[in-house]
C-alpha positions in Angstrom: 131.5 137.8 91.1 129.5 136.5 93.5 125.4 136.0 93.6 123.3 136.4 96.3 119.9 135.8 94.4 117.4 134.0 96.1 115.5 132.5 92.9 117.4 130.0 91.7 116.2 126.1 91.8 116.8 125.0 95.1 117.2 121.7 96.4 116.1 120.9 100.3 116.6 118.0 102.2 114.0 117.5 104.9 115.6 114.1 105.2 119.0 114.3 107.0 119.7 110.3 106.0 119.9 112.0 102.4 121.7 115.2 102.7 124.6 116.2 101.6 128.1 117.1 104.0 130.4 119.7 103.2 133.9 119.2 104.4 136.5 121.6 105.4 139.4 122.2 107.4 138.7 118.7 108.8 135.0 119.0 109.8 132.3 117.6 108.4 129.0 119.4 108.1 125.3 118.5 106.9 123.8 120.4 104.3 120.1 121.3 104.2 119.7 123.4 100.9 121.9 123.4 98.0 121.2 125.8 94.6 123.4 126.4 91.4 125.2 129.2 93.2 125.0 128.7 97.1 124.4 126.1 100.1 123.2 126.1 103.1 124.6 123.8 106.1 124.9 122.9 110.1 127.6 124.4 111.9 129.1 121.7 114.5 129.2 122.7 117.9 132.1 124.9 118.8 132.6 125.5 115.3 132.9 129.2 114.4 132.2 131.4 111.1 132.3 135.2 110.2 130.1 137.1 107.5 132.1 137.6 104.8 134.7 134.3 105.6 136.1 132.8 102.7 135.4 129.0 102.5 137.1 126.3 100.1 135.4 122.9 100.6 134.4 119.9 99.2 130.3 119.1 99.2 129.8 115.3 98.9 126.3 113.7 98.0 125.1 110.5 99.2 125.4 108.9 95.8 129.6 109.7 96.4 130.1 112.3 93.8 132.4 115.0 95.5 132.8 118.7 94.1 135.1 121.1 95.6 133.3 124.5 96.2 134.3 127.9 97.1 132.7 131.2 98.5 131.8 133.7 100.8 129.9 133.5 103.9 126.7 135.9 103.3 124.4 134.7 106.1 124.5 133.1 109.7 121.5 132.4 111.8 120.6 130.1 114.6 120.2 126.7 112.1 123.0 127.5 110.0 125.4 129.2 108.2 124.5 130.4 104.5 127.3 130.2 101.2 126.8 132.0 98.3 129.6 130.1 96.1 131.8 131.4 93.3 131.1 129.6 90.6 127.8 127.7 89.7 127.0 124.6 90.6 127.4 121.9 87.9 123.6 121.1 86.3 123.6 117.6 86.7 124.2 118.0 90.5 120.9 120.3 90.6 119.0 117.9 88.7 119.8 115.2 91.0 122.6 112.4 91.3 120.6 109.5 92.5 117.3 107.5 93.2 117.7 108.6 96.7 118.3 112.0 96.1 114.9 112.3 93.9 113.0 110.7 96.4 113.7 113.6 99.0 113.8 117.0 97.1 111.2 119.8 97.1 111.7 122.1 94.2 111.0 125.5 95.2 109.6 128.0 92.0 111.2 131.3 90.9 107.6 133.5 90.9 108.1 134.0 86.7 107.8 129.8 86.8 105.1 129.1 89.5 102.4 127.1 88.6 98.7 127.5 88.6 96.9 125.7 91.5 93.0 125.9 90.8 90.8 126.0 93.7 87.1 125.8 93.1 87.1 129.3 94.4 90.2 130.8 93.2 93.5 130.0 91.0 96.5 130.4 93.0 100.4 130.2 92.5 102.4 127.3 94.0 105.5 128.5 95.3 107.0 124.8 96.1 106.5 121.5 94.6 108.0 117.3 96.0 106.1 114.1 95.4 104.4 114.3 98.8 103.5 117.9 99.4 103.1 121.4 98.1 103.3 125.1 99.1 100.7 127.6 97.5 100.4 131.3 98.0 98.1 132.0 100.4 94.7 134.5 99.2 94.6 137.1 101.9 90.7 137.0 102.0 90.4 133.5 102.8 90.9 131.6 106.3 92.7 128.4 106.3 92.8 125.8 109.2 95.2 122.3 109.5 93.5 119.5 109.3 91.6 120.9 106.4 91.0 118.9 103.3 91.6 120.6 100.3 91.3 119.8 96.5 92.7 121.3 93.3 94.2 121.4 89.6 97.9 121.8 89.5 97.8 123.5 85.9 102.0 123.8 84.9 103.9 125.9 82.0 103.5 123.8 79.9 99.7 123.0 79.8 99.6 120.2 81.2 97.5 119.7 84.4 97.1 117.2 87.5 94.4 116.5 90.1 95.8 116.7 93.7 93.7 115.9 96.9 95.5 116.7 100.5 95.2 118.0 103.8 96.3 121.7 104.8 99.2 120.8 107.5 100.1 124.8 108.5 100.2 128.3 107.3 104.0 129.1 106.8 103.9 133.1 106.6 101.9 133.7 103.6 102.9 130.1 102.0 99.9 127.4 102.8 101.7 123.7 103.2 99.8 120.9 101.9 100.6 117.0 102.8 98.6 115.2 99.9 96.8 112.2 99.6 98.7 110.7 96.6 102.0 112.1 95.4 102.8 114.1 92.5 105.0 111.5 89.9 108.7 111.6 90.9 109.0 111.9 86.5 106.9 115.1 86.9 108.9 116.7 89.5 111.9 116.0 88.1 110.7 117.1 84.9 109.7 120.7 86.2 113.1 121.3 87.9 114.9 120.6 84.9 112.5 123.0 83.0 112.8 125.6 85.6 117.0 125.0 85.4 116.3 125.5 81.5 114.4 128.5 81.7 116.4 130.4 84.3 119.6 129.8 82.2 117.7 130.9 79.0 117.1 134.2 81.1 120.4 134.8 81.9 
């Protein structure tokens, strides 16, 4: 069976030095989000795809590890083409198979596992977390401007809490991006995606 859930610990890569390329049928494309149970990469030009295609490739990672993958075609847009895969995505490749691959991913939060992000006027949820940025959810009453400083508590599941100071780079829909001043430990981030990995599979 096939899942289309859009929850699941994602790994981006803003950085296309670091991405990852799937492989088929001869082609090589670059992938710019991988999760436990889909992908989502860059169609070469004159390359073609249908909704519903079936698609047995191999994703490789910059590290080397290769892993064949299989699935369905659920999504195509003008960036790319969306997989939602057959079969889960090993954990290990989630968590991350090398120094370079830490170094680049955002983890984006499932809303049960957000975080609290204290403001002086308002707790808020953060929606996505990487050592040198953040995404919180946006309170409709309030007005936000770039090149606004901003300064906060990151208060996570497990208790434990973390000063960030930033500047607001853009309001993404009802997401507030934040470029901050000093970056949140790669050991932290790391450690929240495997505890969001742990607590998804403990909900299944």
């Amino acid at each position: 069976m096939f899942s289309n859930r859009r929850d699941h610990p994602r790994v981006q890569y803003p950085d296309t030095r670091q991405s990852p390329t799937l492989t088929l049928l001869h082609a090589s494309y670059q992938v710019l989000d991988v999760s436990e149970w889909g992908l989502y990469f860059t169609p070469q030009a004159g390359a073609s795809f249908a909704l519903n295609q079936t698609v047995n490739a191999y994703l490789t990672f910059t590290g080397g590890l290769t892993v064949h993958v299989e699935g369905v075609v659920i999504r195509i847009d003008q960036q790319g083409v969306a997989l939602a895969l057959s079969t889960p995505l090993p954990p290990h490749i989630i968590n991350g198979t090398g120094a370079e691959q830490r170094a680049y991913f955002r983890l984006k939060y499932p809303p049960a596992l957000r975080p609290a992000l204290h403001l002086s006027w308002k707790s808020l949820d953060v929606c996505e977390i990487s050592e040198y940025g953040l995404r919180f959810r946006a309170d409709g009453n309030a007005t936000y401007h770039a090149g606004e400083p901003i300064r906060a508590v990151i208060e996570f599941k497990d208790h434990e809490s973390l000063t960030v100071t930033g500047t607001i780079l853009r309001l993404d829909h009802d997401e507030v991006v934040v470029r901050l001043d000093y970056g949140i430990p790669a050991n932290r981030v790391m450690s929240e995606q495997r505890h969001v990995i742990r607590q998804y599979r403990e909900g299944q």
